[in-house]
C-alpha positions as CSV (number, residue, x, y, z in Angstrom):
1,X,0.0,0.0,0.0
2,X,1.4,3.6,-1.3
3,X,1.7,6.5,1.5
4,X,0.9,9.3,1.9
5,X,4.1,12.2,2.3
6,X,5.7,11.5,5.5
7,X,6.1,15.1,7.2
8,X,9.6,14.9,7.8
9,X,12.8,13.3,6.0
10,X,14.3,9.8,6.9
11,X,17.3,11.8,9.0
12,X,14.9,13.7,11.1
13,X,13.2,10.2,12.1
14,X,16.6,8.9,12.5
15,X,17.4,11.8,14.8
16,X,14.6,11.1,16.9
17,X,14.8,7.7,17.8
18,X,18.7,8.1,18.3
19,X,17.5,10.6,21.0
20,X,14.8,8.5,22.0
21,X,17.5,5.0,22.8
22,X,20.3,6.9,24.4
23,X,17.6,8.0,27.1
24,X,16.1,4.4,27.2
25,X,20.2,3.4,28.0
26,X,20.3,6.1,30.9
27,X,17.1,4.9,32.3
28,X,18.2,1.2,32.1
29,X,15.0,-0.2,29.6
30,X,15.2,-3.0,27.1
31,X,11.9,-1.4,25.8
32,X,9.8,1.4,25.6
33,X,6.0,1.2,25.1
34,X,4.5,4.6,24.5
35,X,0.6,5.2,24.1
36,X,0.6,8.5,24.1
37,X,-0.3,9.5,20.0
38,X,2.0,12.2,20.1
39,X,5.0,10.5,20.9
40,X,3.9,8.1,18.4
41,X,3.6,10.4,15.4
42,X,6.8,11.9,16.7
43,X,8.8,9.0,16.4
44,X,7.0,7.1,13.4
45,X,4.6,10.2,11.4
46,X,1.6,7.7,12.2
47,X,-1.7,10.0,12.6
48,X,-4.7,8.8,12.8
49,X,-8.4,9.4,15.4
50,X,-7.3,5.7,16.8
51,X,-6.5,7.0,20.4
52,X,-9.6,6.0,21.8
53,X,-8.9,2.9,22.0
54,X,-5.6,1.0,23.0
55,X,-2.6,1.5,20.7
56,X,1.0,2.0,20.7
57,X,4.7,2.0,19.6
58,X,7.3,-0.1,21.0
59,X,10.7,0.6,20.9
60,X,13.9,-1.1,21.1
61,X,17.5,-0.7,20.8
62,X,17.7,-2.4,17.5
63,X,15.5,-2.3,14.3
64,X,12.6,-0.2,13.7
65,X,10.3,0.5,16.2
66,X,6.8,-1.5,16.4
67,X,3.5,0.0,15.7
68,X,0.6,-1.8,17.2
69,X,-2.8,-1.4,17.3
70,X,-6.7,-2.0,16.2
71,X,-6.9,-4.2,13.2
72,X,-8.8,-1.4,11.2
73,X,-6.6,0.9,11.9
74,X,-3.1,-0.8,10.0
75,X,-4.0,0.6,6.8
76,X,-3.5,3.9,8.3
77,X,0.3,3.1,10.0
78,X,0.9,1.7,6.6
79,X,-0.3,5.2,4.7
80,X,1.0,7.3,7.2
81,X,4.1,5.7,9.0
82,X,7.5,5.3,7.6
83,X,7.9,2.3,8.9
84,X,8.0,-1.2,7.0
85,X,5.3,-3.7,6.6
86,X,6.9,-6.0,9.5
87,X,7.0,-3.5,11.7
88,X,2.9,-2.9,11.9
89,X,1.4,-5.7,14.1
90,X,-2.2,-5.5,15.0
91,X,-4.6,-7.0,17.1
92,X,-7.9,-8.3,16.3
93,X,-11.6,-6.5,17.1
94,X,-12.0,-8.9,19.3
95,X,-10.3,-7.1,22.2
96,X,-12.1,-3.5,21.6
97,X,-14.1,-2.9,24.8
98,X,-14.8,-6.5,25.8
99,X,-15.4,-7.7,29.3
100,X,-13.4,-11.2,28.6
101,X,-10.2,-10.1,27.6
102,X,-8.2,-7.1,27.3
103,X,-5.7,-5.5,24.2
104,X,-2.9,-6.0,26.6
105,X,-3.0,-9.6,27.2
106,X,-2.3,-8.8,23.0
107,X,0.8,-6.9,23.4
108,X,2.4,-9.0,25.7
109,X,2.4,-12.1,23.8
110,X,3.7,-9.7,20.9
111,X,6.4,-8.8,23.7
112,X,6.8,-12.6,24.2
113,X,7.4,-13.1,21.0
114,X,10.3,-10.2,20.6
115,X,11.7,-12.3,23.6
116,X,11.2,-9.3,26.3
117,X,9.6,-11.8,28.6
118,X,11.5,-11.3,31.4
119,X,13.0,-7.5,30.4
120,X,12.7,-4.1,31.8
121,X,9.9,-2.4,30.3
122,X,9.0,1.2,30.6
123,X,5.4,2.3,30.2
124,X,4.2,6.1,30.3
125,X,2.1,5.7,34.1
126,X,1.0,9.4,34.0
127,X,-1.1,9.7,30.8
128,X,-4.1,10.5,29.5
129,X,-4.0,7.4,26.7
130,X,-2.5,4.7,29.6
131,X,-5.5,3.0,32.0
132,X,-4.9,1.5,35.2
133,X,-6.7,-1.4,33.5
134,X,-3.9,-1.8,30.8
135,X,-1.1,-1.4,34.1
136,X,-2.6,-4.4,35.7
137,X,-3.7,-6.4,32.9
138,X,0.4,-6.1,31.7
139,X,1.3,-7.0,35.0
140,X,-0.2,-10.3,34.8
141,X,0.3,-11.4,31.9
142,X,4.1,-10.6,31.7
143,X,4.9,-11.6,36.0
144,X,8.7,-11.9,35.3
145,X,9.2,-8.6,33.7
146,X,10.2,-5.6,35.2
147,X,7.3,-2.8,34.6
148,X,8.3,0.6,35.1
149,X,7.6,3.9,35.2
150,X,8.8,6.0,31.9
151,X,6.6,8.7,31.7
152,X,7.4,11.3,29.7
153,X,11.2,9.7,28.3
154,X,9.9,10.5,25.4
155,X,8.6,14.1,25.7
156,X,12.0,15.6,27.4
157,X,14.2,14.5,23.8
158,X,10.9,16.9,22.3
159,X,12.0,19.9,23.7
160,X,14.5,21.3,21.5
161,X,13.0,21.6,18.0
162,X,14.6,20.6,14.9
163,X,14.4,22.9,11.9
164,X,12.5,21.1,9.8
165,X,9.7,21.1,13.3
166,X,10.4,24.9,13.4
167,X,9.3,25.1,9.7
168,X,6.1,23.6,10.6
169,X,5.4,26.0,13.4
170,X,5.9,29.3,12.1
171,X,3.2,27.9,9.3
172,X,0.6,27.2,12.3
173,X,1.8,30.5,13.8
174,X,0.6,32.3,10.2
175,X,-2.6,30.1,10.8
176,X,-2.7,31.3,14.3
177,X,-2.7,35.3,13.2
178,X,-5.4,34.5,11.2
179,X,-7.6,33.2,13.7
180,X,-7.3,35.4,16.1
181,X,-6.9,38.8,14.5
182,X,-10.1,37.3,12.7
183,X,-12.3,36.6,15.7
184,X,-11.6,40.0,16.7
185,X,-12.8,42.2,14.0
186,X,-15.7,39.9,13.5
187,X,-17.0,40.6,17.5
188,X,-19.3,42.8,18.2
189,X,-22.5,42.8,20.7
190,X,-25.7,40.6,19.1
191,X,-23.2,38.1,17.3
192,X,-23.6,34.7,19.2
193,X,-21.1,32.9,19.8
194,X,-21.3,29.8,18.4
195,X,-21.9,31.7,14.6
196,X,-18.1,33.8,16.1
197,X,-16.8,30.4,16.9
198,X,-18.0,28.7,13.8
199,X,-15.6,31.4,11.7
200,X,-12.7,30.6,13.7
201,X,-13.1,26.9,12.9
202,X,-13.0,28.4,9.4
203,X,-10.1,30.2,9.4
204,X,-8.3,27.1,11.7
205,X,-9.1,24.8,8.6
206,X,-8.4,27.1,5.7
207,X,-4.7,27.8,6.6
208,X,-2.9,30.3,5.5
209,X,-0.1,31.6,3.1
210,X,-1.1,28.5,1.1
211,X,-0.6,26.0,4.0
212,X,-3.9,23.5,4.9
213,X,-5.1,24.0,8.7
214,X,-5.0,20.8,10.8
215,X,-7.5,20.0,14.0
216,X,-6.5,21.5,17.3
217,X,-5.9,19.4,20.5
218,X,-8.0,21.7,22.5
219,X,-11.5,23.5,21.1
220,X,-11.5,27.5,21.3
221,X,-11.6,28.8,24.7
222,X,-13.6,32.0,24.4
223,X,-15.3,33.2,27.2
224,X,-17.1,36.7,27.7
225,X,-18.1,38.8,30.7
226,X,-18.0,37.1,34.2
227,X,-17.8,33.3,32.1
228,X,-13.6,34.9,31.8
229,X,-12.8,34.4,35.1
230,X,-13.0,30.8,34.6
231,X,-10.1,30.0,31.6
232,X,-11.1,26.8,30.4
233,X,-15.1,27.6,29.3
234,X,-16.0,27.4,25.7
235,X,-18.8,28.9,24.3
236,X,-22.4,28.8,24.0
237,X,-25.7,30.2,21.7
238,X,-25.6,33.5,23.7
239,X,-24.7,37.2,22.4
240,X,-21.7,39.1,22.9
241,X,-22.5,41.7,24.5
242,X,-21.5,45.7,25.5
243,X,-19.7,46.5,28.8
244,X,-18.1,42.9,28.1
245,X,-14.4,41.2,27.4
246,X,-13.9,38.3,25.3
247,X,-10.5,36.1,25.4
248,X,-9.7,34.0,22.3
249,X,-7.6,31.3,23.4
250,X,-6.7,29.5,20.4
251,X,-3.8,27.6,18.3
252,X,-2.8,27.3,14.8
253,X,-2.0,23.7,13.8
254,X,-0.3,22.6,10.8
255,X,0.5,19.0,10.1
256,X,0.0,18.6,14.5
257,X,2.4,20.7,15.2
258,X,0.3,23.9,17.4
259,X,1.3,27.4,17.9
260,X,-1.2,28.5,20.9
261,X,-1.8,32.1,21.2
262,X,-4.1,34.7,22.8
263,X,-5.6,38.3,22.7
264,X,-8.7,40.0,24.5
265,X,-11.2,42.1,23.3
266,X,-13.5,44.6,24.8
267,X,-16.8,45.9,23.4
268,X,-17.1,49.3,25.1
269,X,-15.0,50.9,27.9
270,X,-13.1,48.2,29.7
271,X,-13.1,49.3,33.6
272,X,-9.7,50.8,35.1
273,X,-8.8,47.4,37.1
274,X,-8.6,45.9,33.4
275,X,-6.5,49.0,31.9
276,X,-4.2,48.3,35.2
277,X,-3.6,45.4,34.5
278,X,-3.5,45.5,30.6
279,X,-0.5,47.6,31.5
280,X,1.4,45.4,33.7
281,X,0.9,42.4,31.8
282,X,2.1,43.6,29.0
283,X,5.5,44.5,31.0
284,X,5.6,41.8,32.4
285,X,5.0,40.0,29.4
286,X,7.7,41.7,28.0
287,X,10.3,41.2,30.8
288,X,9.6,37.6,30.2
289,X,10.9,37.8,26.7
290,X,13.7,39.4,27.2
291,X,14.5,36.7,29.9
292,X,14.1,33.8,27.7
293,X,17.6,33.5,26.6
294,X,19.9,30.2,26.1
295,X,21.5,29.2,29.1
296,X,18.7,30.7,31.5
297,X,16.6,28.9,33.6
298,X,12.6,28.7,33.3
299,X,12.1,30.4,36.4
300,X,13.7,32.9,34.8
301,X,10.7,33.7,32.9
302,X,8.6,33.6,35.6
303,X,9.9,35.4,37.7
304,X,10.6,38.5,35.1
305,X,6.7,38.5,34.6
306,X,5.9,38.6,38.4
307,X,7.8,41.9,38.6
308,X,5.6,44.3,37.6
309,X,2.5,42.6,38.1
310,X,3.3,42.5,41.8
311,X,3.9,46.1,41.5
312,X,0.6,46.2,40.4
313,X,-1.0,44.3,43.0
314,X,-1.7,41.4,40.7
315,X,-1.0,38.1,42.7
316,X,-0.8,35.0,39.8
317,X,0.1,32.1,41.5
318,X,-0.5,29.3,38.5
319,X,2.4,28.5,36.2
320,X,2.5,31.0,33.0
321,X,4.3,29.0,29.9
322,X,4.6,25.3,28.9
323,X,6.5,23.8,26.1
324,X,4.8,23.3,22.8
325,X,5.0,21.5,19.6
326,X,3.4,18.6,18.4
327,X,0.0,17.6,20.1
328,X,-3.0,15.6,20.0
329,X,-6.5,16.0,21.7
330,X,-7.1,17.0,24.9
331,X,-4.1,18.8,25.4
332,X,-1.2,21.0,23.0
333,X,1.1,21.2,25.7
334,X,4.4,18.5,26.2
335,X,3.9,18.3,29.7
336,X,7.4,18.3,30.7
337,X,9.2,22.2,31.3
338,X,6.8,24.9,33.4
339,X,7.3,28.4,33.0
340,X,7.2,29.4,37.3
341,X,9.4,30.0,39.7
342,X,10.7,26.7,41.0
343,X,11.5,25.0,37.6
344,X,15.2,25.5,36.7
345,X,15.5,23.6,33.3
346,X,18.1,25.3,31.6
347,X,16.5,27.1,28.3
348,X,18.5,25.7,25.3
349,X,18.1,27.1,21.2
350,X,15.4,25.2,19.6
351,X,13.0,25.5,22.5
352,X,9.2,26.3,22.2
353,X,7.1,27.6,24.6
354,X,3.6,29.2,24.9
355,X,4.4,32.0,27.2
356,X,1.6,32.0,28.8
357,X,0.5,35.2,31.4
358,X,-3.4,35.3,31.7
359,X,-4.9,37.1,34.4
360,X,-8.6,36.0,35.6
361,X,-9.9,38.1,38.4
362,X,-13.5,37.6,39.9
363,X,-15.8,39.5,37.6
364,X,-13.1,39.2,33.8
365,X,-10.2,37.4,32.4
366,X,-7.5,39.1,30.4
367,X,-5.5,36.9,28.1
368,X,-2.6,38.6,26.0
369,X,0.3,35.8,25.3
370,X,2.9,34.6,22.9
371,X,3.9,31.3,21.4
372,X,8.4,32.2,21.5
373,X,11.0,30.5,20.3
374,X,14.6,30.2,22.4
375,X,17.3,31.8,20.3
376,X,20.9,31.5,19.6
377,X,21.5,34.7,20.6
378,X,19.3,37.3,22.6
379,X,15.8,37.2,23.7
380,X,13.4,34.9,22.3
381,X,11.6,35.4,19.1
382,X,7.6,35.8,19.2
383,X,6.4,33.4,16.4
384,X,3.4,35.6,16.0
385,X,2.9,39.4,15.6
386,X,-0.2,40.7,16.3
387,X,-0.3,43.6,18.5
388,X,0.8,43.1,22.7
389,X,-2.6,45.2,23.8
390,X,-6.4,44.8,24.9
391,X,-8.4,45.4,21.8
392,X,-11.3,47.8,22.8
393,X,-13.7,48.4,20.2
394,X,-16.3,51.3,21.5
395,X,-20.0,50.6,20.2
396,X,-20.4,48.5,17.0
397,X,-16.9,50.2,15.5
398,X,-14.8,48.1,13.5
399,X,-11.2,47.8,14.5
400,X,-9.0,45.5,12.0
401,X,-6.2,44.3,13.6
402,X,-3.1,44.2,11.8
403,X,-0.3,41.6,10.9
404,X,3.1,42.9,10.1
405,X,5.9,40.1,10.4
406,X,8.7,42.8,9.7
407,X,8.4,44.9,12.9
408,X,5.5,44.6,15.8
409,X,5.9,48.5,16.4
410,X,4.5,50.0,13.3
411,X,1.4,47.4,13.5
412,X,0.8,48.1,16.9
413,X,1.0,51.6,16.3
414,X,-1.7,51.8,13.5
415,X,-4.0,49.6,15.3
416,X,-3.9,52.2,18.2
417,X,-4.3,54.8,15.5
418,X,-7.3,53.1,14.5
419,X,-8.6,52.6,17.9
420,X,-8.4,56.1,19.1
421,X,-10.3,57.3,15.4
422,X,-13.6,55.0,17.1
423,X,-13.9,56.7,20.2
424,X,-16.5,59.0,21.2
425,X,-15.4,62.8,21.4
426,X,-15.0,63.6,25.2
């Protein structure tokens, strides 16, 4: 069976699973099984909606890696997978959600077979894709092995992106521009929601600069009024209304890979808490780029944001940046590096974060963040460029936000231009 284009080249993969063995050697494993589908596509391209049920890649320290799985769904490890016909091993529909046996009792006679009987396995214990059920059914079936813990083995060689992964994000990042800069000139009090958050899906799916959208891990987060204190709601049938902010929390994806990124708008006059606060999240936000240089720590990042929000009273407790790259549903994040002030992984070239400052008070939520990139040299790089602000659009006035990848300063300047030309003479 033919396949489709394999996102990257035959060195990347190569790359990858080099990365992937010399940290199986430090950790003492004979084999890796990893369910998580990102890890999978990472280290074989294979993407497919199969997560829901039990699947897998296992890796050794010879040969190509194993891909194993539902029955029904070989035919898509074989179109989108680099790996060789031997290498896909499926299990029949008879295991799928039955009360009599389980798809592990599967994989370990395929372990069995590769004559890991009695081995060190490592397994990824804290995921979202890994059930206690499949823990204790592999423990019994495979009594002389050593199971152990190996969560996340695979998301630490992740963190530094390759340039080929780079490529792919600065296309969701164009994808990402779109979507936002989109929903906001599109708001405006009586458009519902759902009809707002229909367009985005638009704009997600189109693409841009001739690049295909892809599905995002996590569905737009777009809250209004007192519903932004809470950062995680949706959105509903109801109107956007006057007197209240909207947060677009959204991501560009292209081919996976996710470039998350924010911006807040206000229909009418935001209060003067909310201007506060615009202010020193913004500086903060800021102070945080300029911190996120090779060879500093994560905290460093942190900790250059709470500045000037704590001079501002603002107290933000939660983390404010996780790495980012290539994701499946429910969550874009890599769950590995935290942007706060007790993480001190060293910040290396090649390393994506979504920098990530949100505010949510009692009564509004105020989301202004950017998806950077760790530099060679300097501060890191902002993969988008829309302007750092809260968009306020006065009445039913039109404000069309900008996108200048050359310089942020003139596009944020003409969009406060703009902004000051819709309000109403004092």
């Amino acid at each position: 069976m033919s396949q489709n284009t394999i996102p990257f080249t035959p060195r990347e993969y190569d790359r990858r699973l080099k990365l992937t063995r010399r940290a199986m050697a430090a950790a003492g494993l004979d084999v890796l099984f990893i369910e998580d589908p990102s890890n999978m596509a990472w280290l074989t391209g294979y993407d497919g909606w199969s997560f829901y049920v039990h699947q897998g890649v296992l890796v050794t320290h010879e040969g190509e890696p194993i891909w194993w799985g539902r029955n029904m769904d070989a035919n898509g490890a074989r179109r989108t997978a680099w790996l060789s016909a031997d290498s896909i091993r499926p299990y029949g529909d008879e295991y799928v959600q039955s009360t009599t046996r389980h798809p592990m009792q599967h994989l370990a006679l395929l372990l069995k077979e590769m004559g890991f009987e009695s081995s060190r396995i490592g397994v990824e214990m804290e995921n979202y894709y890994f059930s206690a059920k499949a823990y204790t059914t592999l423990l019994a079936e495979l009594p002389r092995a050593d199971i152990t813990d190996a969560t996340a083995l695979v998301n630490w060689q992740r963190a530094v992106k390759s340039n080929e992964e780079i490529v792919f994000m600065r296309r969701a990042a164009r994808i990402a521009e779109r979507m936002v800069s989109g929903a906001i000139n599109r708001a405006e009090p009586g458009l519902k929601k759902n009809d707002l958050v229909a367009s985005i899906y638009q704009d997600a799916l189109t693409g841009a600069d001739g690049h295909w959208g892809d599905y995002p891990a996590l569905v737009p987060m777009c809250p209004s009024g007192a519903d932004a204190s809470a950062p995680h709601l949706t959105w509903d049938g109801s109107e956007l209304k006057t007197g209240e902010c909207t947060f677009f929390e959204l991501a560009g994806v292209y081919r996976r890979y996710h470039t998350p990124f924010c911006r807040t708008v206000f229909l009418g006059t935001p209060p003067d808490d909310m201007k506060r606060a615009e202010e020193a999240l913004i500086e903060g936000l800021e102070a945080g780029i300029d911190a996120a240089r090779a060879g500093n720590q994560a905290r460093d990042i942190a900790n250059a944001l709470a500045g000037p929000l704590e001079r501002a009273g603002i107290e933000r407790g939660a983390r404010c940046g996780y790495p980012i790259g290539l994701s499946y549903p429910p969550d874009w994040g890599e769950r590995t590096i935290s942007l706060r002030d007790e993480d001190e992984t060293v910040l290396q070239p090649g390393m994506t974060f979504h920098f990530m400052p949100g505010i949510w008070s009692e009564n509004w939520g105020l989301e202004i963040t950017e998806p950077i990139l760790i530099t060679e040299n300097g501060p890191a790089e902002a993969f988008c460029n829309l302007p750092r602000q809260l968009f306020v659009k006065p009445g039913r006035a039109s404000v069309q936000v900008p996108v200048d990848h050359r310089d942020s300063i003139p596009a944020a300047a003409w969009a406060a231009q703009e902004i000051n030309k819709t309000k109403p003479p004092v």
